[in-house]
Residue frames as a rotation matrix with the C-alpha (Angstrom) as fourth column:
UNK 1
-0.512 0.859 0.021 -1.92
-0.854 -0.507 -0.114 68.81
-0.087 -0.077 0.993 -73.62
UNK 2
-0.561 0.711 0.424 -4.61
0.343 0.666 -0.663 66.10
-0.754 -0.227 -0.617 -72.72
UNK 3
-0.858 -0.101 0.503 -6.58
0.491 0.121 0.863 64.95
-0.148 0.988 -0.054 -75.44
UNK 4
0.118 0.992 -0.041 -9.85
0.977 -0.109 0.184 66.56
0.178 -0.062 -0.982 -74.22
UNK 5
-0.457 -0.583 -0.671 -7.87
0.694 -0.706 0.141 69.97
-0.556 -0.402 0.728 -74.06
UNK 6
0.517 0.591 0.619 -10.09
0.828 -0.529 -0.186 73.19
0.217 0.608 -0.763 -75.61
UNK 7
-0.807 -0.505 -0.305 -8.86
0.480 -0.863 0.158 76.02
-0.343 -0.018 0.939 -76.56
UNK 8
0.142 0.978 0.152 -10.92
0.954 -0.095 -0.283 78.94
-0.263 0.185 -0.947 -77.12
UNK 9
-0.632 -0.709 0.311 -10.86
0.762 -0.498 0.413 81.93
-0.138 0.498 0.856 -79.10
UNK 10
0.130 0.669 -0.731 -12.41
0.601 -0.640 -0.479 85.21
-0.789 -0.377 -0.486 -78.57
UNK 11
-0.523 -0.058 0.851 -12.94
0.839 -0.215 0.501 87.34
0.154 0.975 0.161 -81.54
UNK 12
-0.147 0.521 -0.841 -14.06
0.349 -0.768 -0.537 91.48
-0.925 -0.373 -0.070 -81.39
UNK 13
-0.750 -0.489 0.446 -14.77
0.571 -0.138 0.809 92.57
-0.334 0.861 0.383 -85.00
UNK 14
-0.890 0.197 -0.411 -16.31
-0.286 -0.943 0.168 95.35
-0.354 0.267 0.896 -86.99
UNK 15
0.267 0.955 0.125 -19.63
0.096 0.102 -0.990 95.24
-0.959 0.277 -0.064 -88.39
UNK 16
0.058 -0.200 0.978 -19.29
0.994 0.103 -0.037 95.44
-0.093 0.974 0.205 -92.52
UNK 17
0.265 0.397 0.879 -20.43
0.614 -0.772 0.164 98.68
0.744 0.496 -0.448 -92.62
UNK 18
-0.367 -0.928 -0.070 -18.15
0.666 -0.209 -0.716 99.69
0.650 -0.309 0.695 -89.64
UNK 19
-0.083 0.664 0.743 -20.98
-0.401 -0.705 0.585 101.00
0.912 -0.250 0.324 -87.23
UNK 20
0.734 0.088 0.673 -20.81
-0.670 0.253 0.698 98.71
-0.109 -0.963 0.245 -84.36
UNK 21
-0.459 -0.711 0.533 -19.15
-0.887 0.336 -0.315 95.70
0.045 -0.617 -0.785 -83.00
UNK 22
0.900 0.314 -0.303 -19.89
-0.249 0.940 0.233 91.18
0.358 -0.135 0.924 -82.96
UNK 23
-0.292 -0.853 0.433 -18.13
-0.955 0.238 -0.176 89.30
0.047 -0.465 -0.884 -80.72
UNK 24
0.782 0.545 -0.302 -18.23
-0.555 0.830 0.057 85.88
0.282 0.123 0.952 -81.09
UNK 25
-0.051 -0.497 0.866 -16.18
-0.727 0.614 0.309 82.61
-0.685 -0.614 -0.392 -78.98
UNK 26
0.502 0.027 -0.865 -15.14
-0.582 0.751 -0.314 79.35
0.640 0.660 0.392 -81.02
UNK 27
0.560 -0.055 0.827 -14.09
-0.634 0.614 0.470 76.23
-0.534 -0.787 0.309 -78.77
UNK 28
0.439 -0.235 -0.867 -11.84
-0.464 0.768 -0.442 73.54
0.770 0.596 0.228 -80.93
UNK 29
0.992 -0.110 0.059 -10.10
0.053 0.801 0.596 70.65
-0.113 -0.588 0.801 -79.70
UNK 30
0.217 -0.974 -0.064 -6.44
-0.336 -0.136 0.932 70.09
-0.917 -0.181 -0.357 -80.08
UNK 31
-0.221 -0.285 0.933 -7.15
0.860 0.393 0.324 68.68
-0.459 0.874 0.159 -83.60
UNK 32
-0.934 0.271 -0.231 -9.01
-0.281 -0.960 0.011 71.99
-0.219 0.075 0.973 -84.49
UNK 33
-0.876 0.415 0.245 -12.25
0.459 0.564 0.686 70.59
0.147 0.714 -0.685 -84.52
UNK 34
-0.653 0.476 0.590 -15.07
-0.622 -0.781 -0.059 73.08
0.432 -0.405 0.805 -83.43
UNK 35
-0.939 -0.003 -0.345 -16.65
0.258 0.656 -0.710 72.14
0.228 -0.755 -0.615 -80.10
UNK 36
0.266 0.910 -0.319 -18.92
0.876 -0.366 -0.314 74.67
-0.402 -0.196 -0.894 -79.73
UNK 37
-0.813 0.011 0.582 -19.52
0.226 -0.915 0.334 78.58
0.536 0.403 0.742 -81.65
UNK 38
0.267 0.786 -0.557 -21.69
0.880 -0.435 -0.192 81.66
-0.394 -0.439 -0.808 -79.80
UNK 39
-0.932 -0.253 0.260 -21.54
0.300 -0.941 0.159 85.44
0.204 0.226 0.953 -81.17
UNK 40
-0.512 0.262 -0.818 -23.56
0.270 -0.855 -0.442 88.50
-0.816 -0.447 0.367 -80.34
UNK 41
0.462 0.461 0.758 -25.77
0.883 -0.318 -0.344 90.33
0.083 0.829 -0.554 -82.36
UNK 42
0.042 -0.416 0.908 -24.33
0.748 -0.590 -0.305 93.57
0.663 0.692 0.286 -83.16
UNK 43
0.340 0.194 -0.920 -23.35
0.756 -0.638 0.145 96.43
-0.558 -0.745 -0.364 -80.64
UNK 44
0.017 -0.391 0.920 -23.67
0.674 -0.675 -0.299 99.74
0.738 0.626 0.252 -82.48
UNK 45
-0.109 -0.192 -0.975 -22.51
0.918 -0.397 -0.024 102.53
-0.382 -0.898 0.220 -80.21
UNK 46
0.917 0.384 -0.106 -23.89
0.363 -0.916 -0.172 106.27
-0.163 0.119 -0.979 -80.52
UNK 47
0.349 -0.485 0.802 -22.06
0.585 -0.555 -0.591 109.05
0.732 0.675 0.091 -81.59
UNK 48
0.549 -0.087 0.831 -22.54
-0.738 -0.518 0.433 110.81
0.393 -0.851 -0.348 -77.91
UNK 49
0.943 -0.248 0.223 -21.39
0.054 0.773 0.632 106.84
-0.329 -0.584 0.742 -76.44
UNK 50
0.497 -0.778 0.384 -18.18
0.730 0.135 -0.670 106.89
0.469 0.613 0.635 -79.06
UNK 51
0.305 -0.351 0.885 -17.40
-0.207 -0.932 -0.299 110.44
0.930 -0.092 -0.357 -77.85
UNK 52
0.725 -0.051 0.687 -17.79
-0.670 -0.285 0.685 109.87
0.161 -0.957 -0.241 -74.22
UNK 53
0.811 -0.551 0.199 -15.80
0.419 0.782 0.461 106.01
-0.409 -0.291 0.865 -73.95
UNK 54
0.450 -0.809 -0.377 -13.09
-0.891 -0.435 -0.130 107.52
-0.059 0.394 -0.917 -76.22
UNK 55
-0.306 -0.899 -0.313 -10.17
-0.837 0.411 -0.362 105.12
0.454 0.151 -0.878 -76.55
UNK 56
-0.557 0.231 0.798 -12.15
-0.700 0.387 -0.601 102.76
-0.448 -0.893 -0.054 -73.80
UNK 57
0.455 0.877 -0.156 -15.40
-0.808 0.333 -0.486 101.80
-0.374 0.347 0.860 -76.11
UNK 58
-0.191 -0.110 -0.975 -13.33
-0.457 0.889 -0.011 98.86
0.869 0.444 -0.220 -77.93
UNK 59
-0.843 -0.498 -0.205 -12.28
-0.192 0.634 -0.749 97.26
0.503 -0.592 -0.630 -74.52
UNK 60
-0.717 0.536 0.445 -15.92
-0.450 0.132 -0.883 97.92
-0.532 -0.834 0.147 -73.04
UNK 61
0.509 0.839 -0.193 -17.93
-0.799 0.377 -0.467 96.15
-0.319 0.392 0.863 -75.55
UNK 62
0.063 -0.377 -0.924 -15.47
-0.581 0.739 -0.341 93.80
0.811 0.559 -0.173 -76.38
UNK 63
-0.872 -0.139 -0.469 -15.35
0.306 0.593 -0.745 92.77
0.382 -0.793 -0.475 -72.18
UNK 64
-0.982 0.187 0.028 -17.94
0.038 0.338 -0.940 93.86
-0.185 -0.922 -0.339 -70.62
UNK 65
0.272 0.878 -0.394 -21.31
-0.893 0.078 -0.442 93.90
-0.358 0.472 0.806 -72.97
UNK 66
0.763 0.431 -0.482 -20.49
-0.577 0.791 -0.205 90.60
0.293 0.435 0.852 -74.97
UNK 67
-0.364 -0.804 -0.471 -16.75
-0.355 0.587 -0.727 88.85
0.861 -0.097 -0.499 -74.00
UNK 68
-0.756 -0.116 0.644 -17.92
-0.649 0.262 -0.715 88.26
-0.086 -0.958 -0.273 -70.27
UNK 69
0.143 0.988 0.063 -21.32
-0.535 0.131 -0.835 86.98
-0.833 0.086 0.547 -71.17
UNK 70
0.463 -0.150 -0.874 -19.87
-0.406 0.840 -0.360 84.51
0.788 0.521 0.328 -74.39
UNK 71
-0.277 -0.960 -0.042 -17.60
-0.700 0.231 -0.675 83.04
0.658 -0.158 -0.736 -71.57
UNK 72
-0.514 0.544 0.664 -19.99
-0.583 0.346 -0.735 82.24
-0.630 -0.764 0.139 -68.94
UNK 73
0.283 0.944 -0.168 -22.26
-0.757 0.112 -0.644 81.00
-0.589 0.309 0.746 -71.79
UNK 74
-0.105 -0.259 -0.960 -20.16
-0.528 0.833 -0.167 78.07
0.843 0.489 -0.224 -73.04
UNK 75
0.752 0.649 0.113 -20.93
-0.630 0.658 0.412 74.96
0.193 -0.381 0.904 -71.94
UNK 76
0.589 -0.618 -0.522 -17.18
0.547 0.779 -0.305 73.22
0.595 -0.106 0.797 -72.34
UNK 77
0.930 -0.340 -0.139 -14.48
-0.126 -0.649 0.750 74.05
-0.345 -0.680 -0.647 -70.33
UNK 78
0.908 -0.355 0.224 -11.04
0.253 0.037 -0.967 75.25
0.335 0.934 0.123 -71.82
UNK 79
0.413 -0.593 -0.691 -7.64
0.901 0.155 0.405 75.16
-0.133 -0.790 0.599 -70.76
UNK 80
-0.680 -0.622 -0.388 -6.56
0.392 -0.756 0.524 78.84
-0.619 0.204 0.758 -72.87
UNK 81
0.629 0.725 0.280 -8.30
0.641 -0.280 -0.715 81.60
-0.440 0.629 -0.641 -74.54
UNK 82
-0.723 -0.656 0.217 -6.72
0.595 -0.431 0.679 83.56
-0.352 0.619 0.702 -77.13
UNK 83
0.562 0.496 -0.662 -7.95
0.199 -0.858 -0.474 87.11
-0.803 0.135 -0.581 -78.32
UNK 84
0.380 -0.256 0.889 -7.67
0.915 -0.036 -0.402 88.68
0.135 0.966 0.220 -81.49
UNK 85
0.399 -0.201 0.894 -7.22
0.297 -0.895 -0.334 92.13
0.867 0.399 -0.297 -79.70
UNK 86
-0.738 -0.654 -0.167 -5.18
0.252 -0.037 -0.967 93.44
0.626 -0.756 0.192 -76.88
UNK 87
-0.760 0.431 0.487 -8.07
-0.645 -0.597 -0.478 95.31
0.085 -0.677 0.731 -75.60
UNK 88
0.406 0.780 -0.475 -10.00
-0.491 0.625 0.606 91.82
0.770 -0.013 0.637 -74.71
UNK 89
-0.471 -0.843 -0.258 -7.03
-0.046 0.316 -0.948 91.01
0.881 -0.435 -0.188 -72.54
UNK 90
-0.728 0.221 0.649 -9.31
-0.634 -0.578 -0.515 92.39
0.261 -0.786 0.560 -69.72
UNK 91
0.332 0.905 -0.267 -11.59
-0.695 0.425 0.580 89.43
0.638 -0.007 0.770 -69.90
UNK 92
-0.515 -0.851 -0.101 -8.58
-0.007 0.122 -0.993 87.88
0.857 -0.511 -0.069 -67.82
UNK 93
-0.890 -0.007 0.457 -10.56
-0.450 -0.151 -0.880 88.76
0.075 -0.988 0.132 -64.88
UNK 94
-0.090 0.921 0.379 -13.36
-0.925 0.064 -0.375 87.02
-0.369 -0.385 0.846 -65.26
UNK 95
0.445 -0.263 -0.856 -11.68
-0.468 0.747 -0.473 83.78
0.763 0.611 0.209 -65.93
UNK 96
0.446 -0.612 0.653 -9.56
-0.400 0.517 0.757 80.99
-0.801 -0.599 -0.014 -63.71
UNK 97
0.562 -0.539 0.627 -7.78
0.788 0.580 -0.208 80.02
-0.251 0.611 0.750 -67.63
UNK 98
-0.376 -0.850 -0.370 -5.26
0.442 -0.515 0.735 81.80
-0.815 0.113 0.569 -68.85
UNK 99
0.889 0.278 0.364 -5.89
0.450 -0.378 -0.810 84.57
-0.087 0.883 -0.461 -71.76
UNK 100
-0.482 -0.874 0.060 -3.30
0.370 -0.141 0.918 85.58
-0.794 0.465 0.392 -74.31
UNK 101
0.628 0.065 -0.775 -3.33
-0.552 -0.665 -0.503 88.44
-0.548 0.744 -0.382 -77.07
UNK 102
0.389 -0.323 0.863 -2.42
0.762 0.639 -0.104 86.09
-0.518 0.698 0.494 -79.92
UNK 103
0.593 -0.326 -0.737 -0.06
-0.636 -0.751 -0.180 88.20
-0.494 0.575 -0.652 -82.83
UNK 104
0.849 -0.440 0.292 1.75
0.467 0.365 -0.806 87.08
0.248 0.820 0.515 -85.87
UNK 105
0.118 -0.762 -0.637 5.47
0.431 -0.539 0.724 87.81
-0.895 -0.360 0.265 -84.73
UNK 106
-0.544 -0.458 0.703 6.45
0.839 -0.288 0.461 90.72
-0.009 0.841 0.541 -86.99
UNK 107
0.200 0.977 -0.072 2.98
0.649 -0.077 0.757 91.99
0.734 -0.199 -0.649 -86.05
UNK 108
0.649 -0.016 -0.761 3.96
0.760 -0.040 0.649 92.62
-0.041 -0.999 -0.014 -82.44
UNK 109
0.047 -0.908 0.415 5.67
0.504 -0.337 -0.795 95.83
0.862 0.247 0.443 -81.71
UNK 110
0.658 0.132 -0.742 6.56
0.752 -0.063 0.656 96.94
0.040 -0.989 -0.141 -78.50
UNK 111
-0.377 -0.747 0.548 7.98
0.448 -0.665 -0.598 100.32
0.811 0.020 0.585 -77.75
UNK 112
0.887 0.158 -0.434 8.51
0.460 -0.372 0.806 101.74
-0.034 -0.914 -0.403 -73.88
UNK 113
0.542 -0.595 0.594 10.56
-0.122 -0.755 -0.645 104.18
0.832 0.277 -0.481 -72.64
UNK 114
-0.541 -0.825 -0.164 13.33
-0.121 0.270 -0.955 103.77
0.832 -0.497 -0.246 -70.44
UNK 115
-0.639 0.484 0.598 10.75
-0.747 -0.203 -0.633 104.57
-0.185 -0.851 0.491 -67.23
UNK 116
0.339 0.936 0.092 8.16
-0.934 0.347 -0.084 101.86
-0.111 -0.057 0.992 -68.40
UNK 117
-0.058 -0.229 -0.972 10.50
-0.455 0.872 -0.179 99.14
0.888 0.432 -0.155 -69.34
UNK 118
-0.985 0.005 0.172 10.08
-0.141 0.547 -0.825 97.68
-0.099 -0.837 -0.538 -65.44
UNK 119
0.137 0.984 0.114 5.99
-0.538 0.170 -0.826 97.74
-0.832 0.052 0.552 -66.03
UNK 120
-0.347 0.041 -0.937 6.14
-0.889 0.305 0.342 96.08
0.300 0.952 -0.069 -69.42
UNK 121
0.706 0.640 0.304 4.13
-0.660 0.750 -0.047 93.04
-0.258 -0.167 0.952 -69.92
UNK 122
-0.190 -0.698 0.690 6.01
-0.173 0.716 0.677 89.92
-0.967 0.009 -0.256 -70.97
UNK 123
0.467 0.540 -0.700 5.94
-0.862 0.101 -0.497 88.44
-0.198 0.835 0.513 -74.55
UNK 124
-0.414 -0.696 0.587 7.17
0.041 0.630 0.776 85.27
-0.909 0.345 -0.233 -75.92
UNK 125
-0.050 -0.068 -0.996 7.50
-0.979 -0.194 0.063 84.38
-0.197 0.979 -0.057 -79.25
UNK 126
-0.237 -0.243 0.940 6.80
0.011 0.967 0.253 80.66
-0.971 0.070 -0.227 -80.76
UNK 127
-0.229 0.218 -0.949 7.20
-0.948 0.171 0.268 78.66
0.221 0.961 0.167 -83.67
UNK 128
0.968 0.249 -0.003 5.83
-0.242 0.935 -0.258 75.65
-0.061 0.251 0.966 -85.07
UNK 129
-0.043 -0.665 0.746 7.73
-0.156 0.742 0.652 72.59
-0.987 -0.089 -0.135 -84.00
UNK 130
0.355 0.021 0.935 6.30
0.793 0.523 -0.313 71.59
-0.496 0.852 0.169 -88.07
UNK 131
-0.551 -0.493 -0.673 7.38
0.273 -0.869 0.413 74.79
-0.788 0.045 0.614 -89.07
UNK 132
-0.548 0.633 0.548 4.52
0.837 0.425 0.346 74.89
-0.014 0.648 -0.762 -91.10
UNK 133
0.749 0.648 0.138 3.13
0.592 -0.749 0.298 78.53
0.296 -0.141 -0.945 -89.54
UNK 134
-0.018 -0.630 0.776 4.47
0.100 -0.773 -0.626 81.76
0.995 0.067 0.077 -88.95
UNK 135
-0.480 -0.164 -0.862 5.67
0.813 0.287 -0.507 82.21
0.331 -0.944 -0.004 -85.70
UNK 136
0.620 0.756 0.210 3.25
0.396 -0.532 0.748 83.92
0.678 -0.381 -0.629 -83.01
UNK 137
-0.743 -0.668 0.045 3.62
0.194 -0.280 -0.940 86.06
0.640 -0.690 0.337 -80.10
UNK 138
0.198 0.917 -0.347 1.77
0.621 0.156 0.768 85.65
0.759 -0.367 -0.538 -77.23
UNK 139
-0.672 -0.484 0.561 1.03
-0.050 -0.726 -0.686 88.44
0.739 -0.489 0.463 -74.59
UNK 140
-0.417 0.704 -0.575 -1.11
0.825 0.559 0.085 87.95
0.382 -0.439 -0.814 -71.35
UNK 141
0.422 0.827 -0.373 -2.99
0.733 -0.068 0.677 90.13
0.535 -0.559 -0.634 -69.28
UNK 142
0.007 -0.844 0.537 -0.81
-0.172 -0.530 -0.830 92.66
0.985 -0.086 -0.149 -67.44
UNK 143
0.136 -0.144 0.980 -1.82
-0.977 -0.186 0.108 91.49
0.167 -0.972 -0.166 -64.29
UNK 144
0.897 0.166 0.409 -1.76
-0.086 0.975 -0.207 87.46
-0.433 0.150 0.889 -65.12
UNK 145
0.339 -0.894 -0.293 2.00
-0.918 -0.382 0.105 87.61
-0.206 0.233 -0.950 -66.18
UNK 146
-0.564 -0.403 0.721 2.52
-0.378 0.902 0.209 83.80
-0.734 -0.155 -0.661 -65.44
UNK 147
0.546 0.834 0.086 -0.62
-0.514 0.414 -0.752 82.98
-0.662 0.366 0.654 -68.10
UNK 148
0.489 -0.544 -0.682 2.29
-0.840 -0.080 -0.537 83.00
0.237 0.835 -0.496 -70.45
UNK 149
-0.741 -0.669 -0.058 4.66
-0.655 0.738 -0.163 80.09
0.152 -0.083 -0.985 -68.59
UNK 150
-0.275 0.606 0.746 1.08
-0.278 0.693 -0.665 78.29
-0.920 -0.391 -0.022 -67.94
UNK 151
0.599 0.783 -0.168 -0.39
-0.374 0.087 -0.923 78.52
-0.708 0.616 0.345 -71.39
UNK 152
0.326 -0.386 -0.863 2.72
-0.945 -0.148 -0.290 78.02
-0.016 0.911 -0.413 -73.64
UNK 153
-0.609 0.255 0.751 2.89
0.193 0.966 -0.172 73.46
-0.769 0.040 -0.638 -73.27
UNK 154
-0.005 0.839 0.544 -0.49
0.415 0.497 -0.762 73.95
-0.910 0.222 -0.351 -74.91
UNK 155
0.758 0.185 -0.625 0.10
-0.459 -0.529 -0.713 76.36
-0.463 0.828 -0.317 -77.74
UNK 156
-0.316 -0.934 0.170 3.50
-0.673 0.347 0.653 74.34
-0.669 0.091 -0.738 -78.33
UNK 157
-0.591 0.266 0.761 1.55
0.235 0.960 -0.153 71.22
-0.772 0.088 -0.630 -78.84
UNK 158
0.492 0.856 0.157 -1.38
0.534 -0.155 -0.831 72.79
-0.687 0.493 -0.534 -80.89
UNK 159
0.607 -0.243 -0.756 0.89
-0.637 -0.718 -0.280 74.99
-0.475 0.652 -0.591 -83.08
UNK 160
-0.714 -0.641 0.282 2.45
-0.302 0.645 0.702 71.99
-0.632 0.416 -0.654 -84.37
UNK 161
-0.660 0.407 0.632 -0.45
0.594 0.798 0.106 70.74
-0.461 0.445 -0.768 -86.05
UNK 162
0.278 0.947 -0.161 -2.63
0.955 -0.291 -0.064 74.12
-0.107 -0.136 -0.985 -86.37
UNK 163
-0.336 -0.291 0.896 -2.42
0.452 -0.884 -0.118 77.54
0.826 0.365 0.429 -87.28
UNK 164
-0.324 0.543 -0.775 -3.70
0.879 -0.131 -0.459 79.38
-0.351 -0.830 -0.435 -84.37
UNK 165
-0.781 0.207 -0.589 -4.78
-0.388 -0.900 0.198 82.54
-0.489 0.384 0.783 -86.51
UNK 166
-0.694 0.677 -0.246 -6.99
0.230 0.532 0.815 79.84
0.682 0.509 -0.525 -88.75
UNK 167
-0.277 0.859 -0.431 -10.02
0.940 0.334 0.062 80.02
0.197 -0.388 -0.900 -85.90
UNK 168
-0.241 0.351 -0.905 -10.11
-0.097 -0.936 -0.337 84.00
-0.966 0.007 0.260 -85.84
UNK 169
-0.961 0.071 -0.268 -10.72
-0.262 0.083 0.962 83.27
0.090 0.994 -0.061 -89.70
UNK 170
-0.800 0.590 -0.109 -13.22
0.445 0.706 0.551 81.14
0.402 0.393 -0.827 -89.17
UNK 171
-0.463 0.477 -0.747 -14.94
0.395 -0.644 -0.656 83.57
-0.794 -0.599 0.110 -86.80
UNK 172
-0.519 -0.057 -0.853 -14.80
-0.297 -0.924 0.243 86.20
-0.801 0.379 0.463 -89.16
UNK 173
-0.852 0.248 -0.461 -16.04
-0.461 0.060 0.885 84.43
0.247 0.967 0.063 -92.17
UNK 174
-0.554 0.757 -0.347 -19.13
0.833 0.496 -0.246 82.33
-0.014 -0.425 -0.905 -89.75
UNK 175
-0.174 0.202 -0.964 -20.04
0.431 -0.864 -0.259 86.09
-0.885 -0.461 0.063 -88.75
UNK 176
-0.878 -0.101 -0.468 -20.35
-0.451 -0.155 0.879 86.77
-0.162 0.983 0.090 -92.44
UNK 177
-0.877 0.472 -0.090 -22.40
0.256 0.618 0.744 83.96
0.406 0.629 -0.663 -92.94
UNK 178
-0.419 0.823 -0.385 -25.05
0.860 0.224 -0.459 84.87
-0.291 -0.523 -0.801 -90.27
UNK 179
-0.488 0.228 -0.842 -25.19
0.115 -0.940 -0.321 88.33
-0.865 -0.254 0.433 -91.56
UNK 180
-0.881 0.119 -0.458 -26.37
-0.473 -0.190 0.860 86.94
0.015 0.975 0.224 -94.91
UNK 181
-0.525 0.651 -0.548 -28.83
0.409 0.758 0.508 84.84
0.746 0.043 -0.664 -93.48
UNK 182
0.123 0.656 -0.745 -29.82
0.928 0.189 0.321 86.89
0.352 -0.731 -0.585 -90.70
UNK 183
0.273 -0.201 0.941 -30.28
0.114 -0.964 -0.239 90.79
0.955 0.172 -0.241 -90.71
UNK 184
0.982 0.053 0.180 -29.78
-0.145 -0.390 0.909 91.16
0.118 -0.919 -0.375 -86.83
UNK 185
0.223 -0.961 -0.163 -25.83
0.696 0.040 0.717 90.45
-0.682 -0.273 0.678 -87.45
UNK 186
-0.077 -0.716 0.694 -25.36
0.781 -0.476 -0.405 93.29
0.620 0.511 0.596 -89.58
């Protein structure tokens, strides 16, 4: 990975009070230094909106109300984005970088039945070269299969020196801070 490599990390998470939805993008460098942060102000979805999306409503507010619209709206460009949830995978299309569902291995379970095991996505598993972090598993896109043999050089390199779970942290705990300082994130 080239030192001017960015990675970026996409982040869908609950409101405190578990009524809506903040999505919010962090940029670092390959040291982990933060390039650029953007997040959302709060989607709270009706009761009639919950009912109707059913099982959908994560994947449509997490892609297409705020994930498409934080992507376009950074200024750096980034060679990999990494998602805290499978159902962000779908931002995939509206990229030319690879995305990857990011999991602690151990995390990851995968269970198909004899008829789906030909459709199954890929996973890999890595560890730190410093063994310093629990090994991940990375999953791509179901229609971007290859993100995985493109994206895993760069997570090699960065997971040697970095946690890659550490910048969904920081998400989560920035997103905190704005909601104490600013009612429109809760």
């Amino acid at each position: 990975m080239a030192e001017d490599s960015l990675l970026g990390f996409l982040a869908l998470l609950e409101t405190e009070v578990k009524d809506g939805y903040l999505c919010a993008i962090l940029i670092i460098d390959s040291q982990g230094v933060p390039r650029e942060f953007r997040a959302t102000f709060p989607v709270k979805p009706t009761l009639v909106q919950k009912t109707l999306y059913g099982d959908a409503l994560e994947a449509y507010i997490g892609v297409e109300l705020c994930g498409k619209s934080l992507v376009k709206s950074i200024s750096h460009t980034i060679s990999m984005l990494g998602v805290n949830r499978e159902s962000l995978l779908g931002i995939r299309k509206a990229t030319d970088f690879p995305v990857l569902f990011l999991q602690r291995a151990g995390e990851a379970l995968e269970v198909a039945s004899a008829s789906q095991a030909h459709t199954s996505r890929p996973t890999r598993q890595v560890t730190s070269k410093s063994g310093r972090f629990q090994p991940i598993t990375l999953s791509p896109f179901r229609d971007s299969p290859h993100d995985i043999e493109v994206a895993t050089p760069l997570v090699d390199q960065v997971f040697a020196g970095i946690d890659l779970f550490e910048p969904f942290d920081r998400i989560h705990r920035a997103l905190r801070v704005l909601a104490s300082q600013d009612q429109r994130f809760q």
